[in-house]
N, C-alpha and C positions, 0 to 999 in steps of 0.2 A: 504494500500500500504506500502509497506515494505520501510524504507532508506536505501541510498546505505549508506551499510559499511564501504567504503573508504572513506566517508563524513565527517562522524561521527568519524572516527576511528584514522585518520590520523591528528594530531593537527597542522603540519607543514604547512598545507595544509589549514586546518581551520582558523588557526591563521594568522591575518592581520597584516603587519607591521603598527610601531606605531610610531611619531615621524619624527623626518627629516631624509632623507632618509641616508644610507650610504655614500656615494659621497657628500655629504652635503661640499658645501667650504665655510666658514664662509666668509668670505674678498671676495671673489667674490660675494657673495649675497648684502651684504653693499655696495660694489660700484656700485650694479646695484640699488637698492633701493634709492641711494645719488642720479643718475641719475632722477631717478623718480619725488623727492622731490624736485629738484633742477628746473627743467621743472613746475611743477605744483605746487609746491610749499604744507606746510603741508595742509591745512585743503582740499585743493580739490584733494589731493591724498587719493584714495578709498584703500582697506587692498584687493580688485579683482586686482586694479594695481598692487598692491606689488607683488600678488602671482603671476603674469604675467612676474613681470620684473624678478623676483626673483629665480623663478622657484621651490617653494616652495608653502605649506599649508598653510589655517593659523593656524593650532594649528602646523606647524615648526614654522615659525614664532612666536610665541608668546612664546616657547618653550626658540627659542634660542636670542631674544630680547628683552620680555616682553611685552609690545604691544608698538602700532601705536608710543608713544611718545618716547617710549624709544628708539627704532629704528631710530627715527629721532632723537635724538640727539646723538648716535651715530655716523647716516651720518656727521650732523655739525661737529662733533669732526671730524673725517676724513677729509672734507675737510678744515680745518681750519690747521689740520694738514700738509696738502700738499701744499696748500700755502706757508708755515712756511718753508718749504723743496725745496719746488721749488724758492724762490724769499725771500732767505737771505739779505734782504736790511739793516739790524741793522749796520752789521761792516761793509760799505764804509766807505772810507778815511774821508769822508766830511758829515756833514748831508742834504744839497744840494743834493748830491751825494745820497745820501741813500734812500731821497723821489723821488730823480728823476727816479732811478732803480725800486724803488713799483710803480710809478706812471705808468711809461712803459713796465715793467711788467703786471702790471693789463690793458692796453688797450688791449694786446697780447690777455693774457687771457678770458679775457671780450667777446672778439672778435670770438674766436675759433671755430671749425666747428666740433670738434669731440665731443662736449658737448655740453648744452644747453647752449645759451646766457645768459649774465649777470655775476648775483654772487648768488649764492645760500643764504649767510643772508642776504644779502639784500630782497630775497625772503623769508627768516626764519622769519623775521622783519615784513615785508609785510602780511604774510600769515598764524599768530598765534594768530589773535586776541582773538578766544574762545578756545584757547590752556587752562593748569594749567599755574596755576599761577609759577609750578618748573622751567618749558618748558620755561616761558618769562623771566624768570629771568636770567637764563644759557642765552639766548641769549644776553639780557642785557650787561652781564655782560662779554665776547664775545666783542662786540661790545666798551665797555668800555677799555678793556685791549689793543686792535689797536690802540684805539683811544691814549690811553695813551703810548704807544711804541712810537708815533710819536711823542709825545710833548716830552719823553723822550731823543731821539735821538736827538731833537734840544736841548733840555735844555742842551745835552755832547757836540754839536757843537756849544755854544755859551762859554763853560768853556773850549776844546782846540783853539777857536778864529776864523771860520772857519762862524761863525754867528755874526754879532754884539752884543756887549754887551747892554743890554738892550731892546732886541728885547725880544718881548711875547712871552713865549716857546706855553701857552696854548693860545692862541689867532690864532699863524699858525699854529699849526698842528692839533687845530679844522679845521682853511681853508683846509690844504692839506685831513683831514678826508671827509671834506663835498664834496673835488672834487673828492676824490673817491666812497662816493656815488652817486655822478652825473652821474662819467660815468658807473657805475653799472645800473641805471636807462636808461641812456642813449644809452648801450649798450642793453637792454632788449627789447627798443622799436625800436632796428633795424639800430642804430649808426654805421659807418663803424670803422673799422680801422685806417684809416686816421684820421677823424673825431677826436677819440680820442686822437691819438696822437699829434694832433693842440691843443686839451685842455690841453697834457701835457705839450708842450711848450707855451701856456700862461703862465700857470700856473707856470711853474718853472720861467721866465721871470720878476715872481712878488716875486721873493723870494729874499729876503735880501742879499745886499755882503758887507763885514767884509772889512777893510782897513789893519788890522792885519794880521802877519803873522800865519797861524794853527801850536798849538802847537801841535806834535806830541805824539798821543795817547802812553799809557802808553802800554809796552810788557805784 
């Protein structure tokens, strides 16, 4: 039996594309794949979910990410990033003030019905036990640098007066740390809105007031 000659002949025709397709949108695949990772968290996100959510292969994917880890940390990095953008809490006036903004900010958040529940490191944290060792260290380390913003931002609110002198810079803003894990957790297992925002007002209710006048931050 003879081939057809247009088969054979024609390489345009032969030839399969290769790669991510043209219309490839980097940034809209990552926010769909952060969505993924954020719901399910890394190790029980399968590389069929990604190409689902993604609308991609997986040799695009690996192409334009590297694999499974690298892509996830990616997402982390985006959303860590958007946080940072969305709920500027460093320069309030006060540091009172600054945790009280991240604290109800994140109940908002937490809470939200256009994304999944919670906080995705908290699910990073959660959900990387047999990750590498690179993957838990970035998160770590992530997780170190919040942690240390907030003791930051007290230790400036106890140098313009606004905190007592003498007050633990690392001692509360591990506490204000761990009540944002709370409600991360406790927004995950279905905490309302209200709910949280009763924990933010405990919580701010137990924070330290200064007798001193604030000095005003430098221009």
């Amino acid at each position: 039996m003879k081939r057809s000659v247009h088969a054979s002949t024609d390489p345009a025709k032969a030839r399969k594309p290769r790669g991510r397709p043209r219309s490839f949108d980097r940034d809209a695949a990552l926010e769909a794949a952060m969505q993924v990772f954020w719901e399910k968290g890394f190790e029980a996100t399968s590389i069929s979910d990604l190409t689902v959510a993604m609308g991609l292969n997986p040799p695009s994917i690996y192409s334009a990410f590297g694999d499974k880890e690298g892509l996830f940390l990616e997402a982390v990095q985006r959303y860590s990033d958007g946080n940072r953008e969305s709920c500027p809490y460093y320069d309030e006036a006060t540091a009172r003030g600054a945790i009280e903004k991240l604290l109800t900010y994140s109940a908002h958040e937490l809470t939200e019905s256009c994304h999944p529940r919670g906080c995705l490191m908290a699910m990073a944290t959660a959900t990387s036990a047999n990750c590498s060792d690179q993957l838990r260290k970035v998160i770590a380390q992530k997780r170190t640098s919040a942690r240390d913003s907030l003791r930051e931002r007290i230790r400036r609110g106890i140098k313009e007066g606004d905190v007592p002198a003498g007050t633990d810079a690392v001692a509360l803003g591990d506490f204000y740390f761990t009540i944002l894990a709370g409600m991360a957790l406790q927004a995950r297992e279905g905490a309302t809105r209200k709910s949280l925002l009763a924990t933010v007002e405990q919580a701010m209710s137990l924070f330290p007031k200064s007798l001193r006048k604030p000095v005003a931050a430098a221009a």
